[in-house]
Structure formats: C-alpha cells, structure tokens
N, C-alpha and C positions, 0 to 999 in steps of 0.2 A: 657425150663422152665426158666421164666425169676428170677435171682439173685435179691432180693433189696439190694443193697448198701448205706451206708449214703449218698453218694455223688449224687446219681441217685436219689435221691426221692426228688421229688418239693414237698418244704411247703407251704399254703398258703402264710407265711411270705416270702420269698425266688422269688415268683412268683410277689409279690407285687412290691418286689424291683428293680426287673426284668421289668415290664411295668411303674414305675415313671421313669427309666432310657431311655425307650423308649420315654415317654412321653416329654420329658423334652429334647430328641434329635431331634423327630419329628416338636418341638415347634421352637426349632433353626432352623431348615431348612425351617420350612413356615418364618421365621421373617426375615431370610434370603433371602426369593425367593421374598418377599414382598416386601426391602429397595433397592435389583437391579433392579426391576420391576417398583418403584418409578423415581430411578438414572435415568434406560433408556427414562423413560420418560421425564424428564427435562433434561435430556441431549439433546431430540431432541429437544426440545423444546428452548433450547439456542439460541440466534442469531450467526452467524457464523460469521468470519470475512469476507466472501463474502456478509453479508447480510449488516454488517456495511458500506462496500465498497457502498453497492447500495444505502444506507441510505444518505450518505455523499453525492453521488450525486444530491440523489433528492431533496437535501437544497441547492446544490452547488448554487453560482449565473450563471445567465445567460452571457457567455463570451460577448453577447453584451450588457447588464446592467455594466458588471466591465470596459468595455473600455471607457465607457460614463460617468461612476457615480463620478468622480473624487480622489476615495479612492484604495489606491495600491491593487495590485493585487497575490496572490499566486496561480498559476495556474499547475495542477498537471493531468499529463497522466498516467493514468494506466487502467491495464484490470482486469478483476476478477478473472482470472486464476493466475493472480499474487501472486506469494508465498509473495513479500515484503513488495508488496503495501497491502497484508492481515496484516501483521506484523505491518504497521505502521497506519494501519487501527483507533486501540483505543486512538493513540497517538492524531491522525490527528484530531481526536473528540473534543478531550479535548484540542486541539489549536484551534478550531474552536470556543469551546467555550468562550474561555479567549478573544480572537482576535476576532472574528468575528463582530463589530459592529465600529472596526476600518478599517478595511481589507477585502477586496472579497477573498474567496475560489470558486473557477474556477475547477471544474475535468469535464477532458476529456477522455473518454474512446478509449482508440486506436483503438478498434474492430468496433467502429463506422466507416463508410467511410465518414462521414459527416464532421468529424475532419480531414481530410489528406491535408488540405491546412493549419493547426497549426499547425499538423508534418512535415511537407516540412519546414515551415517557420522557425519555431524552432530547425530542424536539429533533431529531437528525435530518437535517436536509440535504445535506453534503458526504461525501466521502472520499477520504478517511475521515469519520468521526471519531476523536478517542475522549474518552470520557475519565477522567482520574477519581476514584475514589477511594479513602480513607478506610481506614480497618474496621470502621463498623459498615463499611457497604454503603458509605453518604456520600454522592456526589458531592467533590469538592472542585470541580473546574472541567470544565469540556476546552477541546478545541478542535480545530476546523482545517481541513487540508493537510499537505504533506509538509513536513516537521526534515529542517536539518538534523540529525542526531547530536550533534553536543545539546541543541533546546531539547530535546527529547532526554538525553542523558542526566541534564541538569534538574530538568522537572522530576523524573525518576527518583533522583538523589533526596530530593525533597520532600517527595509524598513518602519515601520509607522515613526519612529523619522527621516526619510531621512539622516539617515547615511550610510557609506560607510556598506555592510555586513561583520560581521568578518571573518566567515566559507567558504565563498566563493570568490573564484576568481571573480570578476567582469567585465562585458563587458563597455568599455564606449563608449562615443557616437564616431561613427567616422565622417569623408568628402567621398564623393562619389570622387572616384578615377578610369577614365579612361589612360588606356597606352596608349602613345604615338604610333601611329600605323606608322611605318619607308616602306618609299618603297626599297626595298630590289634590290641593285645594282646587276646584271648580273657576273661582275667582283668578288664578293665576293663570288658566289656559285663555290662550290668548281666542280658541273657537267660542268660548263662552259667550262672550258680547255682554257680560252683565246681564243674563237674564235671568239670572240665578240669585237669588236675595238670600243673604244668610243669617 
C-alpha cells in the first residue's frame, strides 16, 4: 500500500517546473551541438599553412623570369612538410605584398628533383633556405631558417636599395683561384729512404 507523502506527490505546478528546467537544458545542448558543428565546419574549411605554402608558389615568379628580368631576387627553398616554412608562410605573404612589384619571390620546392641543380649550387641543407640576390641574378647573401619578418623586411628594404643586408652575413664576389700544382721531389717523401740519388 502505497503512503502519500507531501514530498512524493507531483503537482501539476512542481511537474511544470520540472520540464521548463528540461526544456531550457535540452535547448543549451542542441545550441551547443549546433555552434561546434558550425566551428568544425569552418575550421575545415580554413586555408592551412600548407595550402598558403602552395598558394605562394603558384605566384611565385618563374626562376627563369627573375634571372632575366633585371629586379633582385628573394628566392626561398622549402617543402610543405616544413613546420617553419608553414610558420613563415603568413609573413612571406604579406612581404610579398608590400615588395612584390619591386622584387621576384622565387620558391623552390626541395621535394621537386627538378630543383637539385639550385640545391647543389646554393649548397642548401636546411629549410627555409632563402637566398637574396641582386638584379643581375648574383647571389649576394643566403640565410638559414625561419626569419622574424621585421629581419626579413629590413633585408628586403636593402637588397631593392642595393645596400649592404643588415641581418645577414654577406657573400661577396670573389677571383677564380687555382693552386699551384708542385711536382713532388722523391727526396721529400719520406717512403723514399734515400734510395734515390739525384
């Protein structure tokens, strides 16, 4: 036999209050499942810094347009797996836009085999490699790794004004230097032992 208790007896009032309380949790959780549903959407829908990478390229100029065209050159190796050259992905954009109509931007993909006669030449063992050169197409300074953009900016300023770079070491030009090739006396090797009379 079941007791009624005050406590145990649902009023209509009491039951009322009991489904706005629902109603009003159920509501937060669809508006909830709704604005991460949204997120994930435009989150895929972001560009990545790989996709910027590809972007960059496919304006870059063509490294035979920037050694002919007479205006210096910023010429940058990287792959897309690159964590740095992602990193400096947004930067490189927004130098591209300020500078680009002064300056060639040059990217070469390392993963290409097409480029390994600009990795030989250039020495690249790292990337980002960027390589700065001068309006006849002469390497005038490399550097190594990912670059704050004011150093990036600064050196930019510089290679159009043909001044020295601040942020980097510069290569200058050299002379072609062959050693002297010596014929090599008998008397001096030390296997000799003197047997040799001259």
């Amino acid at each position: 036999m079941a007791v009624n208790s005050p406590q145990s007896t649902v009023t209509p009032q009491n039951q009322s209050k009991s489904n706005g309380g629902t109603r009003i949790r159920n509501f937060l959780i669809a508006l909830v499942a709704i604005a991460l549903t949204v997120a994930l959407f435009l989150g895929f829908r972001t560009e990545t810094p790989t996709g910027v990478l590809e972007a960059l390229a496919a304006e870059a100029t063509p490294i035979e347009v920037a050694m002919s065209n007479g205006k210096p050159t910023l010429m940058e190796f990287y792959a897309d797996w690159c964590t740095s050259c992602q990193a400096m992905a947004p930067d490189m954009v927004e130098l591209k836009q300020q500078y680009g109509d002064k300056l060639n931007f040059v990217m070469l993909n390392v993963d290409n085999n097409k480029w390994l006669p600009e990795i030989s030449r250039y020495r690249v063992d790292g990337i980002p490699d960027f390589v700065f050169m001068n309006n006849k197409g002469v390497a005038i300074a490399q550097s190594i790794g990912e670059q704050p953009r004011p150093v990036m900016a600064a050196n930019l300023e510089a290679l159009i004004a043909e001044q020295p770079l601040p942020y980097i070491q510069s290569a200058g030009q050299i002379s072609p230097f062959q050693p002297p090739v010596a014929e090599k006396s008998n008397s001096e090797d030390p296997r000799s032992h003197g047997s040799q009379v001259q």
